[in-house]
N, C-alpha and C positions, 0 to 999 in steps of 0.2 A: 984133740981139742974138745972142750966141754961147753954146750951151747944149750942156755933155759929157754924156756918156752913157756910162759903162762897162759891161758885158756887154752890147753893142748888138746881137751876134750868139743872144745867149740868149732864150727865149721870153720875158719878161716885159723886159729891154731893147727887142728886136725891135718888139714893138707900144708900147711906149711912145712910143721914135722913131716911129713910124708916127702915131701919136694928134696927136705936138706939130707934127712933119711939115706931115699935114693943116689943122691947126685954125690954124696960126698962119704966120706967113713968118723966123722963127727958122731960123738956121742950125745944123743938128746934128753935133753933130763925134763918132762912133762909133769906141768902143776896145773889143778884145777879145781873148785870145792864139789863140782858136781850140782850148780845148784837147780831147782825143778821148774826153772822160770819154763822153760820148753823140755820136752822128753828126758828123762834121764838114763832112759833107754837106748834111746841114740845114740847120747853119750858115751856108755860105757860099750856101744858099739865100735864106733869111733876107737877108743882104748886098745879096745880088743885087735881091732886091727893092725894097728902101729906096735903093739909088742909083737909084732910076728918078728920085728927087725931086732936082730941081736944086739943092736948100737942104743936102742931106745926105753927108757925108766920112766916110769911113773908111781906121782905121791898124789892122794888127795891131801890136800892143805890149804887153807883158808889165806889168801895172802896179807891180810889185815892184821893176823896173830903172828907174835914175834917165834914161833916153834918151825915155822917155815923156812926163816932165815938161817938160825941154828942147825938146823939139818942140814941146808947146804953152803954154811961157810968154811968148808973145807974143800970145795969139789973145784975152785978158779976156773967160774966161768969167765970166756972171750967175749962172749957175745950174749944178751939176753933180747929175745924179745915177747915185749909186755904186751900180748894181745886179752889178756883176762880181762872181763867189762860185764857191768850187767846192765846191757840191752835191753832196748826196746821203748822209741820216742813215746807212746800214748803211756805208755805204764807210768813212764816218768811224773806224769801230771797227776797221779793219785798216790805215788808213793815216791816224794823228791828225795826223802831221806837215805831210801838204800843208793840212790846213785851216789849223795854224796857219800857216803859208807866205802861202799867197791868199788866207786870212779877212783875217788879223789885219796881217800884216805889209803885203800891201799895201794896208788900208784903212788904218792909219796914214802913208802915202806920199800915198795921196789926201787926207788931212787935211790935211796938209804943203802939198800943190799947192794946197785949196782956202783955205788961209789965205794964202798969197802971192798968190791969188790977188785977195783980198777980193772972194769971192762974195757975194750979199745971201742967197742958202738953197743948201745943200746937203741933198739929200735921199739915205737910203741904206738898203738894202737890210738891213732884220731879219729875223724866223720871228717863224712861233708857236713854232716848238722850245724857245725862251728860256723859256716856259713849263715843261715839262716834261709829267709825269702831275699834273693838277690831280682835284682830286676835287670843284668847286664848280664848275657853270657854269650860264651864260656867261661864260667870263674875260673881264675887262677888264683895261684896259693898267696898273691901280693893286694889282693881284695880285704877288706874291711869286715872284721868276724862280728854276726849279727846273730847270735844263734836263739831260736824263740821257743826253746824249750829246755826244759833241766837237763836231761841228756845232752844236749847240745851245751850248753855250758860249762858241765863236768871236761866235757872233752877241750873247749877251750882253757878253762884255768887250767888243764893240766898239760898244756902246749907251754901258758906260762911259766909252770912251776918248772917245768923242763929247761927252758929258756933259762932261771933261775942259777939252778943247776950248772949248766953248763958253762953260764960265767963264769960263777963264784968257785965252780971245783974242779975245772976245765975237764969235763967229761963229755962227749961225743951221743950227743942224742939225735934220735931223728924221728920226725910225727911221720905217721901214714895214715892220708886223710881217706879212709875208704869211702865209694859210693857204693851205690845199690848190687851188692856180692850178690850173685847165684850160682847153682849147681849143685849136681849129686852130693847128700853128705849133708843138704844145707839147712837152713833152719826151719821151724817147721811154723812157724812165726811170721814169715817175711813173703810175701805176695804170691810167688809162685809155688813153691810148695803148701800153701794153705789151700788155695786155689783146689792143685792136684786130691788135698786130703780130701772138700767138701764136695768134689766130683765122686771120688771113690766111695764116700759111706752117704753118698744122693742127701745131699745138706745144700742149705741156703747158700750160696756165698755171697757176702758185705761187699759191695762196692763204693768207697769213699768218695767224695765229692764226686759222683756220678759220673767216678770213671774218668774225669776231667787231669789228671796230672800226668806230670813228665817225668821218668826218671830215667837215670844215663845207668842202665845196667852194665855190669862187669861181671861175667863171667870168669866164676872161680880159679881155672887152669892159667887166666894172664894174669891176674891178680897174685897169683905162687910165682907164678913167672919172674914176674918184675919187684917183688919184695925180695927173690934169691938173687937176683940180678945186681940192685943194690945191695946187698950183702957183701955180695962176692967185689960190688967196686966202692966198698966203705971209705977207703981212703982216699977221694974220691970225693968226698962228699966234705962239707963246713962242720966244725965242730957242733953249731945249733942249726938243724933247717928242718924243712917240713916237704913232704909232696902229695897232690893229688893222685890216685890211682883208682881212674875211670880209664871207660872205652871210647870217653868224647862222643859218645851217641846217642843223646836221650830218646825214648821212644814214647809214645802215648799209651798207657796203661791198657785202655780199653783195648788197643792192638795187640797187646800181648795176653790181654782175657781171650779175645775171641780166636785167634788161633789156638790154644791150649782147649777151649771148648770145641774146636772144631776136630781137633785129635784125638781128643781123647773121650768126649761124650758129653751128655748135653745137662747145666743142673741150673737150677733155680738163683737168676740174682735179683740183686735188693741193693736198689743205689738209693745211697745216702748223702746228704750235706757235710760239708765241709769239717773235718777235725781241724779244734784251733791248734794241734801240735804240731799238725802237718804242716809242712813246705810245700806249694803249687808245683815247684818246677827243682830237678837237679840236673845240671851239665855242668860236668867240670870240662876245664883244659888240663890237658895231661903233657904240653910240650915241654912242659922242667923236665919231666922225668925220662921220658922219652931220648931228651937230647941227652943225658948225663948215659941212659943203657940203652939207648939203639935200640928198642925195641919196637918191632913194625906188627908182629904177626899176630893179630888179636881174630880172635874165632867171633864166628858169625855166631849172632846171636840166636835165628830159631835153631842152627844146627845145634846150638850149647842146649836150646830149649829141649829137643828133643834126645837129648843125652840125659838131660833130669829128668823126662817124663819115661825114659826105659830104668833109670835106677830105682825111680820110686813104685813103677809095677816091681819089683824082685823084694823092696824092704817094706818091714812092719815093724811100728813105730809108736 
């Protein structure tokens, strides 16, 4: 069986291949442009690793360009999932047009491929951003999408355009609305591994609204967990639906500043006011998904902490 993967080189592509890799004898076909929004080094680290498995290919290929699809309309993927995206809420607000560019545009191209395709599920890559600022939690995925930033947007019309899809060409899609991913592997962009960098080369670290927000981290290893889980019980699932995949835990930032300072060494911060892209608070509810894969065993979050802060003393980046 021949299963895509787009953003294979990005932290949560990266171990997903690696999960389906392991668990199954599935041959994985990895697309990504490589692009230098974060390290391209990591990247092609990331790469590097996943061809150690003899089941696993990689193209760089832009998915927006029609040479992507032509290459592989002959391979009858089963399954694809669209995790390619270009990330990152504050960017959005100085540069709207690449989101719509790589959100929207080329996830309408994978729609394309994955209907000529006739896949049995395509799975693809949402937020919580699609939420926005809610004032009621735990959100669940039946709440009112308020999303207050272009990122956040992209990921909802393309909830829509799937929804679309699904009617009109009765094709099997499914959102996954990530929350706050960490872990070994991860981005070097996103709170705690910045963190870890500006401790390591004795830099300022930026503390946003003065350290004042909430986020419901999820740790990378449940996050692989439970997107192979639903994989494996696709059928299973509505021709159109969507799921949150958090830990149901949000924590206070400043908490998980100051332990990482306390582990690892002490560096200079500078709290600032409010980003208008930011969200105050995220907690999802995770009990949709939970009930559909029975899944209990979510790892503690400083134990996941200090599994990032030993991968990131070993890599250089």
């Amino acid at each position: 069986m021949n299963i895509l993967v787009t953003g294979a080189a990005g932290f949560i592509g990266f171990h997903l291949c690696d999960k389906i890799l392991k668990n199954t004898n599935f041959k994985v076909y990895g697309v990504d442009n490589l692009n230098p929004y974060y390290s391209i080094k990591l990247k092609k680290e990331r790469i590097k690793k996943l061809k150690k498995n003899k089941n696993f290919r990689f193209k760089k290929f832009d998915l927006k360009k029609n040479q992507t699809y032509k290459y592989y309309s002959k391979k009858k993927f089963k399954f694809i999932f669209h995790l390619a995206a270009q990330p990152g809420v504050r960017f959005s607000v100085s540069d709207p047009k690449k989101y719509i560019d790589e959100n929207i545009l080329a996830f309408s191209k994978v729609l394309e491929f994955a209907r000529s395709q006739k896949c049995l599920c395509t799975f693809f890559a949402s937020s919580s951003s699609v939420y926005g600022d809610s004032k009621k939690f735990p959100i669940n995925e039946d709440m009112e999408l308020k999303p207050k930033n272009v990122y956040g947007l992209t990921k909802k019309f393309n909830e829509e355009l799937a929804y679309f899809y699904s009617e009109n060409f009765k094709m099997k899609l499914v959102g996954l609305r990530f929350f706050t991913v960490f872990g070994p592997w991860g981005r070097p962009d996103m709170l705690i591994l910045k963190l870890l960098d500006k401790i390591k080369s004795k830099k300022t670290f930026q503390v946003n609204n003065f350290g004042n927000h909430f986020r419901d981290f999820t740790y990378i290893d449940d996050v692989t967990n439970m997107v192979f889980s639903l994989f494996l019980k696709y059928k299973k699932i509505k021709m159109f639906d969507y799921f949150n995949l958090c830990s149901n835990n949000p924590i206070n930032l400043m908490k998980i500043i100051n332990y990482i300072v306390k582990r690892t060494g002490k560096t200079k911060l500078k709290r600032v006011k409010f980003q208008k892209a930011d969200v105050y608070k995220t907690h999802g509810s995770n009990k949709k998904i939970l009930k559909l894969i029975k899944y209990r065993k979510f790892n503690d979050i400083f134990k996941s902490i200090e599994k990032t802060i030993n991968w990131h003393k070993k890599i250089n980046y």
